[in-house]
N, C-alpha and C positions, 0 to 999 in steps of 0.2 A: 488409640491416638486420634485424635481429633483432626477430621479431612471435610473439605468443600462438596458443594453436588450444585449442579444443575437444573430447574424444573422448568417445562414446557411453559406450567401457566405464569411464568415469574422472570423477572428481568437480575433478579436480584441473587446473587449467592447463597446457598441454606450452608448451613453447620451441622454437620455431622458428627454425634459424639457420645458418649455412655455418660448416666450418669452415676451416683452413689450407691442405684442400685443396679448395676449395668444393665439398667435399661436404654436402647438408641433412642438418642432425639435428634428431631430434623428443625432448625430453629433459622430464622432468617437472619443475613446479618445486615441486612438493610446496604446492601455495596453492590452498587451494578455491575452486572458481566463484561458489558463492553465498556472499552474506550472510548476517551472524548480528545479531539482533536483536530485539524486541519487537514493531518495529510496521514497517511496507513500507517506509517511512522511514529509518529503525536500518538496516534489511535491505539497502537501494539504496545506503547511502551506504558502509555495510563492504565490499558486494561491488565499489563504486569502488577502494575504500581496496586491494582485496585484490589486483583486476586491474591496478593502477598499481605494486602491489609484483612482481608476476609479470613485467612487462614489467623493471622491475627486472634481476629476479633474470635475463631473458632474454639482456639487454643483457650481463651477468659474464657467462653462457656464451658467448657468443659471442667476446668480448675477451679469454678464458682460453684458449680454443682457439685462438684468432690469435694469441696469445702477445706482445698488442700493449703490455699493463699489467707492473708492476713484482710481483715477490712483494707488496711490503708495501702496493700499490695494494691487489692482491686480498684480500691479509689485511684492508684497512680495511673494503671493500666487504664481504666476508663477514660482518665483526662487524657494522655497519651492519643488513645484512639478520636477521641474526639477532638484534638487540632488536627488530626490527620486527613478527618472525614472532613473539617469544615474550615479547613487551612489559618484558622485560629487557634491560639490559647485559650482555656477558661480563664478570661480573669478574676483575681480572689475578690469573694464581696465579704462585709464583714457583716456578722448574724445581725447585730441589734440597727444597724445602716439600713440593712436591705428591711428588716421586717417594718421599721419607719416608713421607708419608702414603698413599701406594698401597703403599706396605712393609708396614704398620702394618696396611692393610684383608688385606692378604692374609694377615698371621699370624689374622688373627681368621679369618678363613675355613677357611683350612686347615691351622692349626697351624704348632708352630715342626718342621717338617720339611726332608727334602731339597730340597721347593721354593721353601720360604723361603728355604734357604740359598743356591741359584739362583737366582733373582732377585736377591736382596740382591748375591750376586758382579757381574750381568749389569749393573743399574746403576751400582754403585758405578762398574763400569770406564765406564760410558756418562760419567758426571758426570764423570772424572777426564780423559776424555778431550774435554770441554768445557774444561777448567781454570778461567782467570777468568768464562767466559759461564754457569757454573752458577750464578751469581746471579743470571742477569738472568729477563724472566717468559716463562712455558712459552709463550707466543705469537711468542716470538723465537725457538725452536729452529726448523730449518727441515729441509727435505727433506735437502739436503747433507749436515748436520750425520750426521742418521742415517747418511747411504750411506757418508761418509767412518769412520764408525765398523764398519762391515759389513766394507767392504771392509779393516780394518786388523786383522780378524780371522782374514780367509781369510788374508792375506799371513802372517800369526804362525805360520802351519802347520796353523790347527784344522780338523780336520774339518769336511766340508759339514754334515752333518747336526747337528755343536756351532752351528755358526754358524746356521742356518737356525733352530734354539732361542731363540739369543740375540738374535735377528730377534724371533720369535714375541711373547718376552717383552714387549719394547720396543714390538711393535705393541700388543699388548696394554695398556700400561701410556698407549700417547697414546689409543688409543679408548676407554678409562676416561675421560679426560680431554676427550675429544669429548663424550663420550655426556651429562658435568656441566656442557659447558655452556663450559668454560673456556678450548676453542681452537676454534678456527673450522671449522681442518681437520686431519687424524689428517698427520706429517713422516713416517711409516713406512708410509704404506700403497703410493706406487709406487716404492720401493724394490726396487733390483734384485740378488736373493739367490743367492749361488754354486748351482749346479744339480747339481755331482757326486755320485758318489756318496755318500760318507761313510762311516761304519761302515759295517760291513755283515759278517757271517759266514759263513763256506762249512756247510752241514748236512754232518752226520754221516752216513755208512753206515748201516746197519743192524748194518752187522758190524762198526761202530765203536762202538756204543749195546754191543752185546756186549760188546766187549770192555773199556768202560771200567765196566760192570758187575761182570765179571769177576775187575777189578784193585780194586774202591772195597770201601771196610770198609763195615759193614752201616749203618750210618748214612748215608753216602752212595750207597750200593745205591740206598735208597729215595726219594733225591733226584734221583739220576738216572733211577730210572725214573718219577717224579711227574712230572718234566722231560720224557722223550721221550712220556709219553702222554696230559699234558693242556696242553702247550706252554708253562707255567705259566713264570716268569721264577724264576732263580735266589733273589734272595732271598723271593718266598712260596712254592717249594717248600721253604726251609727251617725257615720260620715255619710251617707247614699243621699243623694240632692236628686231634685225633680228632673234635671238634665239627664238621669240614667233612669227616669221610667217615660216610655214609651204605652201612653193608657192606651192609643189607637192601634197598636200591632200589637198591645197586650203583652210586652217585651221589657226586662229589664235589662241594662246592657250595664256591666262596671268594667272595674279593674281592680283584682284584689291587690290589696296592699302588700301580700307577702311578695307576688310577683308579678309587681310592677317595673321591675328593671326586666322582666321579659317580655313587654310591651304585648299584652294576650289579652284582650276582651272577652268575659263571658258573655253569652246570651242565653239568658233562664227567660222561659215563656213564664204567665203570671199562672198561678193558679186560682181558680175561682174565687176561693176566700180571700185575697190575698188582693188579687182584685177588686172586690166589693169593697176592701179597708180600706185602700187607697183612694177611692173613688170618695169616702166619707172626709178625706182631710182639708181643712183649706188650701185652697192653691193660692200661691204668692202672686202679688202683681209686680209690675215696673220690669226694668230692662233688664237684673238680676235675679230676676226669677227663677230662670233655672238652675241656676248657681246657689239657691238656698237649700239648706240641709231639710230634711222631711223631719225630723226630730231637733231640732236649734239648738236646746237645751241640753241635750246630751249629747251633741256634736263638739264641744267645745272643752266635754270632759277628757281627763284620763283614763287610761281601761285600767291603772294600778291605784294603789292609795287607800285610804281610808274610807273615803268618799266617791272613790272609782269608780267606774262600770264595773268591775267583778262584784265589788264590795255592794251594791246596788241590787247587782243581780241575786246575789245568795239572798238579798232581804227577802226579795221577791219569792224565793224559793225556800223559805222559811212558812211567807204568810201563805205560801200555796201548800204547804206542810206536805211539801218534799224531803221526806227523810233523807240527809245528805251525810252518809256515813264517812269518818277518814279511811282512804283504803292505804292510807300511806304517813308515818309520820315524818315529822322533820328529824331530818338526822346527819348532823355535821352540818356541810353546804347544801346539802338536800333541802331541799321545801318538804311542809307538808300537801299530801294532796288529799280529795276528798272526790266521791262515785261521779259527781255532776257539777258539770260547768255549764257555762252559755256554748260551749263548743259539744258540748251533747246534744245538742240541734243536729250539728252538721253529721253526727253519726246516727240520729234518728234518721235524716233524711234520705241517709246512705243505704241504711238499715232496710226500710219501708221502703224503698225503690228493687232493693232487692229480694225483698220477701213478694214482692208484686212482680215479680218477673223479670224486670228490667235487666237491660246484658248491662256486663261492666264495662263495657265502649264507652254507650249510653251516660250509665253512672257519672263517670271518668270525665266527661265532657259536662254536663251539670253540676257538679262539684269543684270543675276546675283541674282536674286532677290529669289530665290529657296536654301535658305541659308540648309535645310536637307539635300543636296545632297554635301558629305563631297566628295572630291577625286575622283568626279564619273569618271568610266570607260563607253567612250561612243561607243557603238558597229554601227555598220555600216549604220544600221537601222535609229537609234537615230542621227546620224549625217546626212543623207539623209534628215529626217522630217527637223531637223533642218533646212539645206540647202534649201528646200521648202520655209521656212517661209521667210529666207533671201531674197528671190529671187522675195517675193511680193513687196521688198522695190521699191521706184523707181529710175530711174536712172536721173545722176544727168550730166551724157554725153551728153544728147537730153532733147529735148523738150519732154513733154508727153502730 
């Protein structure tokens, strides 16, 4: 039977209890030991109040782990405990309300963007594929609900790494809804997510970087080489204005567009070639100067379409007679895919930073990929090593 304990390092009650396969667990219940109050009195009788909720809360782990209660047992018992802890009721919110209104918090947050428009696609199909039950309240969605909606998107054909997204979202969108208060417990958190690969791009040669330099008009010159030597993502190497090169510290400073709502500056030192192009371009005059895109003409494009940036770039990599094999067809809501994109830059870049030595810190932090480093300030030091690592890239002016 399931009993309280005590520990040195911890303020808070653990739960003691076997579980399915009588193994002890020692589990926290998040309920402090002492009482709160005014006078010894107040104090003695809370810390009753607290210890008899802990034994509680002990009692649900244990009977969750035996697997002996119904869902909607545990769901009662959770909400129970939880006006108990937080001297509230959960009030009911109803599915397709609340998932509106976490539509509605995330334009305010992040604009009406690419992400909006993902999410808003990710639920809609979540609620459609509820049909009648999207009326009913977000404390009746259950675990199933979600995995059956997972799994009916691997089956459609989409890629793991699409699906793993549309996961993401959905967890996200019930632990907004945990965290207010308004479900007991998050339907997507043990949920189990296709594990393949998914997209994925083969990198470029070196003497493929060549040669689609080679074949690209001078506007995409300088995308591809922004591409091969700051691992930059196709569309903010086409968006990059003179504002974010710095020729005198030899420093390109952006903000990638994927994670721009995390307010993180890169700083890629230039590398020689990359340098010397830049140095060949007109620079704009007047007081918008820097605010003009380094490529104008393909700033202005989209990266999809007929006429797109992708659709552009496979020309390119046609007349550079990059065999561009499908390694994936289209199937169902699947895309098809094919070995190389313009994001085989960024895995060149990855690639060839790692074949040259360079730690994954390093990598991680030139790539963008060191997402804890909110705002860093990079001292002289830190942009030297940087610049080191740049400089094992190869060059794409000669032969090597």
């Amino acid at each position: 039977m399931a009993s309280l304990r005590k520990f040195k390092c911890s303020r808070f009650w653990f739960a003691v209890y076997r579980d399915a396969q009588g193994g002890q667990c020692n589990r926290s219940t998040k309920i402090a030991i002492a009482g709160e109050g005014s006078t010894e009195k107040e104090r003695g009788r809370d810390a009753a109040e607290k210890q008899k909720l802990a034994r509680l809360i002990a009692r649900t782990y244990e009977e969750t782990e035996r697997g002996h209660p119904t869902e909607q047992h545990v769901q009662k018992v959770l909400h129970e405990i939880f006006g108990k802890v937080n001297k509230r009721r959960i009030e009911p919110a109803m599915t397709e309300t609340f998932f509106k209104a976490w539509l509605s918090n995330v334009e305010t947050r992040r604009g009406k963007g690419n992400t909006l428009a993902r999410y808003s696609v990710v639920t809609k199909r979540f609620l459609d594929a509820l049909g009648t039950r999207r009326s009913l309240q977000l404390t009746d969605i259950l675990p199933s609900d979600v995995q059956k909606f997972i799994d009916a998107q691997a089956k459609a054909g989409k890629a793991g790494t699409t699906v793993r997204i549309e996961y993401k979202i959905l967890n996200s969108l019930f632990a907004d809804a945990l965290r207010q208060g308004l479900i007991a417990t998050n339907p997507a958190a043990a949920i189990a997510v296709p594990m393949d690969a998914g997209e994925s791009r083969e990198p470029f040669t070196w003497a493929h970087v060549r040669d689609l330099i080679n074949n690209a008009s001078p506007e995409w010159k300088t995308v591809i080489m922004l591409g091969a030597y700051t691992a930059a993502r196709l569309g903010d190497c086409c968006a990059m204005r003179w504002k974010h090169i710095d020729l005198q510290g030899q420093l390109i400073r952006f903000r990638a567009g994927k994670t721009k709502a995390k307010k993180k500056d890169l700083v890629i030192p230039m590398h020689p070639d990359l340098e010397a192009h830049l140095l060949t371009l007109p620079m704009p005059d007047g007081a918008d100067a820097a605010e003009q895109p380094l490529s104008p003409a393909l700033a202005v494009l989209n990266i999809g379409g007929r006429s797109g940036l992708s659709r552009q770039f496979q020309e390119i990599m046609a007349q550079a007679g990059i065999v561009n094999a499908e390694v994936r067809k289209a199937n169902g809501a699947g895309r098809s895919q094919s070995a190389y994109g313009f994001h085989s830059l960024r895995h060149s870049f990855n690639s060839m930073l790692l074949n040259s030595g360079v730690g994954e810190d390093l990598r991680m932090r030139l790539s963008g990929h060191a997402s804890t480093e909110m705002n860093r300030r990079y001292s002289h030091a830190e942009v030297e090593t940087l610049r080191a690592a740049v400089a094992k890239l190869p060059r794409v002016s000669k032969e090597n």
